[in-house]
Backbone as a chain_set.jsonl record, in Angstrom:
{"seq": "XXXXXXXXXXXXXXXXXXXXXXXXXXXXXXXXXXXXXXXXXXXXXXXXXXXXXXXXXXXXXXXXXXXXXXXXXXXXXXXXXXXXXXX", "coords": {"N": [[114.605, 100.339, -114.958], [113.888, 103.218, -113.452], [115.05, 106.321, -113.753], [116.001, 109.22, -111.542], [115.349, 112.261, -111.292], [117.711, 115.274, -110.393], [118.198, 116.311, -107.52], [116.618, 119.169, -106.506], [118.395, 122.424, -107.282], [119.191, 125.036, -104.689], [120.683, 126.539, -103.51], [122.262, 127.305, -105.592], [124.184, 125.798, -106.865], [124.118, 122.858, -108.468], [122.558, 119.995, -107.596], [122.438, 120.386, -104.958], [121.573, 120.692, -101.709], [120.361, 122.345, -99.045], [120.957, 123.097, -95.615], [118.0, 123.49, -93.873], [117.185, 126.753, -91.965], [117.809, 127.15, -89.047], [115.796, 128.203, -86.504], [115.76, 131.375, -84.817], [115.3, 132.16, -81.231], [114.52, 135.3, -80.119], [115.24, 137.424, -77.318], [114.82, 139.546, -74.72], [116.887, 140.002, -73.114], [119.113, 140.948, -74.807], [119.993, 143.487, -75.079], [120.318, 144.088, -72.453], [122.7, 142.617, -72.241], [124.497, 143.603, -73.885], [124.884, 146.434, -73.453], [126.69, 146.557, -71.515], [128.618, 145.185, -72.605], [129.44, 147.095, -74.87], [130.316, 149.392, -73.204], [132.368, 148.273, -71.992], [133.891, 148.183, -74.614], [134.186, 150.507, -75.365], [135.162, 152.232, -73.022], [137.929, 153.313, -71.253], [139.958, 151.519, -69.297], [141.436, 152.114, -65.803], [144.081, 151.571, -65.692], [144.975, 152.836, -67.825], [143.94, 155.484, -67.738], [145.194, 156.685, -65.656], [148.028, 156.402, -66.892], [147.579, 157.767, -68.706], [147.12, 160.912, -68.018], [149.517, 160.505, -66.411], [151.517, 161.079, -68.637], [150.098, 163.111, -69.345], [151.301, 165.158, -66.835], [153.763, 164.522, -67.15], [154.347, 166.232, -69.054], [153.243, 168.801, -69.026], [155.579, 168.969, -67.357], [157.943, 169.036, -68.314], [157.206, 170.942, -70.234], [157.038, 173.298, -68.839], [159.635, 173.686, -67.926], [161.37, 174.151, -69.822], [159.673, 176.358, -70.891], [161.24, 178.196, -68.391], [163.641, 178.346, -69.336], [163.631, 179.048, -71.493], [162.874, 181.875, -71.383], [164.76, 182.687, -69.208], [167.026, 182.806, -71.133], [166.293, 184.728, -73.019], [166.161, 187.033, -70.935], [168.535, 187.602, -70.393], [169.722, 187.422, -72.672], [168.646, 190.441, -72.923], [169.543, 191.874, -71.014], [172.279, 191.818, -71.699], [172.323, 193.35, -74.838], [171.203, 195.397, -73.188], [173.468, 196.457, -71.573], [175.091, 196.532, -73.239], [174.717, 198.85, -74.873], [174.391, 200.75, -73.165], [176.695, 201.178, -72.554]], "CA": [[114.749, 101.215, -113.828], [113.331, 104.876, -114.024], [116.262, 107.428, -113.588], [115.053, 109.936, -110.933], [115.761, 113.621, -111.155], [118.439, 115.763, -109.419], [117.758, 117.302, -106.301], [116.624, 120.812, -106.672], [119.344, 123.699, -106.574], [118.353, 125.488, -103.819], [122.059, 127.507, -103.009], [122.91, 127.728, -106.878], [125.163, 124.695, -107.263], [123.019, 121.633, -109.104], [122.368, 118.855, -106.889], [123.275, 120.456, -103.582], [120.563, 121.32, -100.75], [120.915, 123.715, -97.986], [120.033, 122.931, -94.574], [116.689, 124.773, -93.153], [118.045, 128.06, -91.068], [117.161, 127.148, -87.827], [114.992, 129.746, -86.0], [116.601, 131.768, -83.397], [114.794, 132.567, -80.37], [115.09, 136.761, -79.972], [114.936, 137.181, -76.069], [114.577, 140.644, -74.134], [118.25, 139.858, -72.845], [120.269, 141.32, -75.295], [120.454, 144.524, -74.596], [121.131, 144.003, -70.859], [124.167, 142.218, -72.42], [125.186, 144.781, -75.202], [124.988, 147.712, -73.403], [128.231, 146.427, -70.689], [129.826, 145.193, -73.775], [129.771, 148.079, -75.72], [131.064, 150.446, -72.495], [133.916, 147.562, -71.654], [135.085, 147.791, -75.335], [134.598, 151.704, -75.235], [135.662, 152.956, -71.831], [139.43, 152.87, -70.984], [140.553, 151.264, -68.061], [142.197, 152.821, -64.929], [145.378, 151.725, -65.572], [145.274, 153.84, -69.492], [143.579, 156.534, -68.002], [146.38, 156.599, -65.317], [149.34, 156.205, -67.855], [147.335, 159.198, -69.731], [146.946, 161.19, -66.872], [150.896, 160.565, -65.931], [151.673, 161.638, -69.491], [150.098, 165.023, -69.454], [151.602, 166.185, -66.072], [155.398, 164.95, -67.34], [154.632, 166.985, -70.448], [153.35, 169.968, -68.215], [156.338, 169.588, -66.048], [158.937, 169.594, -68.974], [156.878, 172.676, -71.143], [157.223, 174.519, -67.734], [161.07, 173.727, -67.722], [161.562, 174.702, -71.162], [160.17, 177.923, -70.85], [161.722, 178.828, -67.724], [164.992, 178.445, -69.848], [163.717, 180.178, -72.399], [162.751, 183.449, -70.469], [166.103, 182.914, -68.613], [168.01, 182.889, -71.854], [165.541, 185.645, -73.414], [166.127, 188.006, -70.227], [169.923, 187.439, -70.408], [170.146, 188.347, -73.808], [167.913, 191.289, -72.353], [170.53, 192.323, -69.867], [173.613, 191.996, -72.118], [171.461, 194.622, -74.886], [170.912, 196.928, -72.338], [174.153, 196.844, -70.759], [176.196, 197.056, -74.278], [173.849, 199.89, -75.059], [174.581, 201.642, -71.732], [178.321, 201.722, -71.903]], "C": [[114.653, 102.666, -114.283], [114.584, 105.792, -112.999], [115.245, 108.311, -112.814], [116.062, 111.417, -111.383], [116.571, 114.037, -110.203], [117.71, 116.345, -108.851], [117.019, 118.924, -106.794], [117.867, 121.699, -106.334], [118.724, 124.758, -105.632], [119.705, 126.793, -103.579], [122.739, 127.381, -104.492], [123.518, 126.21, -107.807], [123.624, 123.318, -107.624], [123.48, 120.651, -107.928], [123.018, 119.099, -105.497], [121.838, 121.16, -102.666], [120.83, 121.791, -99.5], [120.137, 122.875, -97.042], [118.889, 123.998, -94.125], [117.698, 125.566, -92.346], [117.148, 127.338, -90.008], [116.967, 128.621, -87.325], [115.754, 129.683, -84.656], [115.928, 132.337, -82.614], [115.365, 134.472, -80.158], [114.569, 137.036, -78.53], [115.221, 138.892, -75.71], [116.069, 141.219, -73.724], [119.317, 140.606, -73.45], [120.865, 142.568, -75.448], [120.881, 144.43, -73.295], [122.195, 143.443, -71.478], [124.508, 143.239, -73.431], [125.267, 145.73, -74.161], [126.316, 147.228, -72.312], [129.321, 146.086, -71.878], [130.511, 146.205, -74.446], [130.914, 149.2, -74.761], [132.675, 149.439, -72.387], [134.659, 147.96, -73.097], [135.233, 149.676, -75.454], [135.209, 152.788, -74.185], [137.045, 152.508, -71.936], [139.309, 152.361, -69.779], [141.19, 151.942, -67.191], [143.708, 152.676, -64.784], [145.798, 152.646, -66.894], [144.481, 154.753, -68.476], [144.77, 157.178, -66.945], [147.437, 156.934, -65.925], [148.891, 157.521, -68.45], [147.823, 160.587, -69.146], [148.353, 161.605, -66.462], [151.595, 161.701, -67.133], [151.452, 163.139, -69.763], [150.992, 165.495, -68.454], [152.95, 166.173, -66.763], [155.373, 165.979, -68.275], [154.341, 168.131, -70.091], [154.513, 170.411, -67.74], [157.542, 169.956, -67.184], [158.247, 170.895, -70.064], [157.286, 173.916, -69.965], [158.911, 175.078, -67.46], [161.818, 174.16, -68.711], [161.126, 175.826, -70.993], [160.506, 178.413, -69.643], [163.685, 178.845, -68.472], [164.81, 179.113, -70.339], [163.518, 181.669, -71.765], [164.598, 183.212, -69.887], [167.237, 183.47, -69.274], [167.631, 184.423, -72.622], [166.02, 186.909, -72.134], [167.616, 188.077, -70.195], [170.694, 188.067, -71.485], [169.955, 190.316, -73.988], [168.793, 192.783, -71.704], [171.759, 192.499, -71.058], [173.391, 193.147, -73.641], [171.842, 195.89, -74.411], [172.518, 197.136, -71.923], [175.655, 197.198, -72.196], [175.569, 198.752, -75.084], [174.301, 201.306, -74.493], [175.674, 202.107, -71.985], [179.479, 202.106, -73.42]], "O": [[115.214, 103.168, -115.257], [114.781, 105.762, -111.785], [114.045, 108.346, -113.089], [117.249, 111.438, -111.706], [116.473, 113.473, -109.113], [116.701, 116.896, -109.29], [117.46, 119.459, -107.811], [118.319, 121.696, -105.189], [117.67, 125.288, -105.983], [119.359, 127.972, -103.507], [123.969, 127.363, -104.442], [123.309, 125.799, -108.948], [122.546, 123.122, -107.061], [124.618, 120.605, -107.462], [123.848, 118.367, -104.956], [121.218, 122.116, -103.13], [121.864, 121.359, -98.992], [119.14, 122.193, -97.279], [119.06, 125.217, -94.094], [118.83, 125.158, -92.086], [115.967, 127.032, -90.169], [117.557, 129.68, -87.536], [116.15, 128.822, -83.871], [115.653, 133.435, -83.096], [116.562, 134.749, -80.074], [113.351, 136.886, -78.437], [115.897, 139.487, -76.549], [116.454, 142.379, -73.874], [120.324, 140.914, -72.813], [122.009, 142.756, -75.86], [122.044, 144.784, -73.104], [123.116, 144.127, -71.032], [125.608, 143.459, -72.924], [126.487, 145.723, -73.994], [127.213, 148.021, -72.599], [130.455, 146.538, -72.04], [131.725, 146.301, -74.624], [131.938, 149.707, -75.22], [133.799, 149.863, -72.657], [135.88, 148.101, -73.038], [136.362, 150.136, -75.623], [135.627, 153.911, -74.469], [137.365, 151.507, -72.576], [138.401, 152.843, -69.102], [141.842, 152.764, -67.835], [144.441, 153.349, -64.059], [146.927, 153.134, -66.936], [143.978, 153.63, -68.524], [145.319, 158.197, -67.365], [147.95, 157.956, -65.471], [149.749, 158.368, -68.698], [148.717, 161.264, -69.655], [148.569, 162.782, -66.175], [152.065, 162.799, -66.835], [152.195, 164.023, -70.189], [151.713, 166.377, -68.919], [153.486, 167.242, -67.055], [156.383, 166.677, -68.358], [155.043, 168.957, -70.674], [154.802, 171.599, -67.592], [158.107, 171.043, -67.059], [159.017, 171.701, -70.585], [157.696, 175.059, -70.169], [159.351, 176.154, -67.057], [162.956, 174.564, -68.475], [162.016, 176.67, -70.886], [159.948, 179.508, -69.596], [164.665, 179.367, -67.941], [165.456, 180.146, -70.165], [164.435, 182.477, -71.911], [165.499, 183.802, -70.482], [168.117, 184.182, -68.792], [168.546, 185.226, -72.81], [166.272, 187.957, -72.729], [167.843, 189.192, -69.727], [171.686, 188.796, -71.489], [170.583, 191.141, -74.651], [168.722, 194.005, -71.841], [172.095, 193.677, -71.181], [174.334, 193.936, -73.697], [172.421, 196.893, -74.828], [172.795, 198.332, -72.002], [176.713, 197.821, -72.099], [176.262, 199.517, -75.756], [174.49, 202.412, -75.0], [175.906, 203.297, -71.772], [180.633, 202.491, -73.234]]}, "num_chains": 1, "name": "protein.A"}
């Protein structure tokens, strides 16, 4: 009985053979699908732009409340100054 030869290495390893790559059809399609993908994973949603949105005004409304203290406390110190000054 005549001993036959190993396989060919084809992926490195002795006596191991790769399946053929199957061919992949490239269709016109895939940009009409990429380009919604790409905006869904890059656009925010209306409920984050919302929440963002909420975020700036509270942070408007307390910078506005902060410096109306500060002027308050600033014109106070202002007044008591002038009026130890005065007398």
């Amino acid at each position: 009985m005549a001993q036959t030869a190993p396989a060919p290495s084809v992926d490195g390893l002795p006596g191991t053979v790769s399946a053929p790559r199957a061919q992949r059809k490239i269709d016109g399609d895939w940009l009409a699908e990429a380009i919604p993908t790409v905006l869904a994973w890059l656009l925010p949603s209306g409920a984050v732009v919302v929440s963002a949105f909420g975020q700036f005004l509270l942070a408007a409304l307390l910078l506005t409340l902060a410096l109306g203290v500060w002027l308050r406390l600033w014109r106070g110190r202002q007044r008591r100054q002038k009026a130890a000054h005065n007398s």
